[in-house]
N, C-alpha and C positions, 0 to 999 in steps of 0.2 A: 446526454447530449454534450457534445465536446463544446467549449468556449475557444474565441477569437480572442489569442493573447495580443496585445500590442507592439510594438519594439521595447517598448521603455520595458514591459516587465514579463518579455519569453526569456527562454531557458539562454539564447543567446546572449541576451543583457545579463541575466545572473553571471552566465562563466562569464565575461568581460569584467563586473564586477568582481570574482574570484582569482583572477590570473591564472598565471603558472602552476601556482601551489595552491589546486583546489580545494583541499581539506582545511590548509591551513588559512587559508583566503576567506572559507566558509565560516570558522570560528572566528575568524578577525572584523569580517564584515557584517553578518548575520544573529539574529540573535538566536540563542539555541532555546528548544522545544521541550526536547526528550531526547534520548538515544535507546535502541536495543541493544542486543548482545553483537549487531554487526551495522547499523548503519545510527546516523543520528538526524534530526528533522529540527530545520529550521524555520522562523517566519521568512516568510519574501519580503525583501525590503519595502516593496508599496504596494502589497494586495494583501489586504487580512484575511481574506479568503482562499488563500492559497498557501501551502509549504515548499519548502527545498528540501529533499531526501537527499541523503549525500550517504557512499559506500565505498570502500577499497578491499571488499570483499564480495565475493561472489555473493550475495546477498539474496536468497528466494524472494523475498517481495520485489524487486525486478520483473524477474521471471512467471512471477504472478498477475502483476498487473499489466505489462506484456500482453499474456495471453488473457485477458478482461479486456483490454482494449478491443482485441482481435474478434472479439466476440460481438455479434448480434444481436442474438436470442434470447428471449427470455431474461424477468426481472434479472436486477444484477444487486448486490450486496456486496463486493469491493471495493477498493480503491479506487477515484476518478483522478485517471493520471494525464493528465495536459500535455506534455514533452516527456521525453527520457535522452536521456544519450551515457555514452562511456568514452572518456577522453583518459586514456593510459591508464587502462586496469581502476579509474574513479567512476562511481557511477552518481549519475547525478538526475534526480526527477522534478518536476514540478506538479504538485498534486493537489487538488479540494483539501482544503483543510478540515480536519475531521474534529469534533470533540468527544471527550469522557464519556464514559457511562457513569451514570449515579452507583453509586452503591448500595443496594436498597435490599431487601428482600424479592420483590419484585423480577431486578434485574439478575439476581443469583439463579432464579429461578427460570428466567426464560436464558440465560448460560449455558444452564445446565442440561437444558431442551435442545438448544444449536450444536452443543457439542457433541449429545448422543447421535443428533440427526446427522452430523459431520462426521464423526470415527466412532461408530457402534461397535467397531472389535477392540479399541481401547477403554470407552464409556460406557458400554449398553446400549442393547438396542435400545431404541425411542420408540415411545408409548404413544397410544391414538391422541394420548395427552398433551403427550408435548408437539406433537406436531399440528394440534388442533391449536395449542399457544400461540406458536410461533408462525405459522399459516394465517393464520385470522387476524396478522396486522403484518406481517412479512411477505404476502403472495406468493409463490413461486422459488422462497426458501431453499425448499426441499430439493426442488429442479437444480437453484442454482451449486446446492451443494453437491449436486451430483456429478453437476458438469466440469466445476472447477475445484472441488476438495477435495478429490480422491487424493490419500495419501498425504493430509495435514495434519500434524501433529501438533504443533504449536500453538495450540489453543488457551494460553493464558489468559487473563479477565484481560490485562493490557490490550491485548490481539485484538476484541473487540470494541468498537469503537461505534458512533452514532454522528450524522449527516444532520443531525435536529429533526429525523423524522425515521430516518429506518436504521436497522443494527445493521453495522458495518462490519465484516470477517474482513481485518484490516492485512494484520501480515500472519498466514496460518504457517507458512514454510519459512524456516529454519538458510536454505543455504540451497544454490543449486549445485547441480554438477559440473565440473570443469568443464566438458562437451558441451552442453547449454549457455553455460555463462561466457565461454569462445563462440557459438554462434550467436546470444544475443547480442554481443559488442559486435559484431561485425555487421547486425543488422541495426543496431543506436550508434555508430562509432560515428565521433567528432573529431576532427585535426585539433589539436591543442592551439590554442590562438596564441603568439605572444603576447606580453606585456607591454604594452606601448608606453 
């Protein structure tokens, strides 16, 4: 269920908050989270509950959460993304904030279940086991990973992440393709605001 952002704290108020120079706006303004190998995630300045994803590369978690938006059916185990846009090749989201996985045995173990159920020609097929794991408090898993994982790679323990109640497949792709990442700015594209 999408949330009712305010004026003080949508995606409009952050880039006003960011200027011109979104990246560097975001570091100046924002405090930082984490970063991957293409984008980095900040808190929002007055919702603990939510992040700024900030990218100047064509970034697949875009293009993933994108198409989780777009989607209906069936459980979902993605990212909850509020706004998106791409103001000059920057991409910028507003999204649920997500926390850690513990590090546990436990949690290595139901990983290692998601990612067979996810890319079985990279991990192995997954067993009645692991799917009875990860089914028996995931619902719908299996469905979801069929609908939106083909072709994830990116399964690092980082990747997943947890809502405080279900495991999150936060960002499984790596990077889209320039064909993609030109039609999604065309379908998120912002005017650049000035700085006033």
């Amino acid at each position: 269920m999408k949330q009712t952002l305010s004026s003080d704290d949508n995606l409009d108020a952050i880039l006003d908050l960011l200027g011109c120079d979104i990246i560097g706006g975001a570091f100046t303004h924002l405090n930082r989270l984490g970063a991957g190998g293409t984008a980095t995630v900040f808190a929002h300045p007055t919702r603990m509950d939510l992040v700024v994803r900030v990218s100047d590369y064509p970034d697949g978690w875009f293009q993933y959460a994108h198409d989780l938006a777009s989607d209906d059916g069936g459980p979902h185990y993605g990212p909850q993304v509020h706004e998106m846009t791409c103001v000059n090749d920057v991409w910028v989201a507003l999204a649920t904030r997500l926390q850690e996985l513990p590090f546990d045995i436990e949690t290595y173990a139901r990983l290692g279940a998601a990612r067979r159920i996810i890319c079985p020609d990279h991990y192995g097929e997954a067993t009645p086991g692991d799917i009875e794991m990860i089914e028996g408090d995931q619902p719908g898993f299996c469905d979801f990973a069929d609908r939106h994982l083909a072709g994830a790679r990116d399964l690092t323990d980082e990747n997943f992440m947890t809502d405080g109640v279900r495991l999150i497949v936060n960002d499984p792709f790596r990077g889209m393709s320039l064909f993609d990442a030109e039609r999604l700015a065309q379908i998120h594209s912002s005017p650049l605001k000035s700085a006033a």
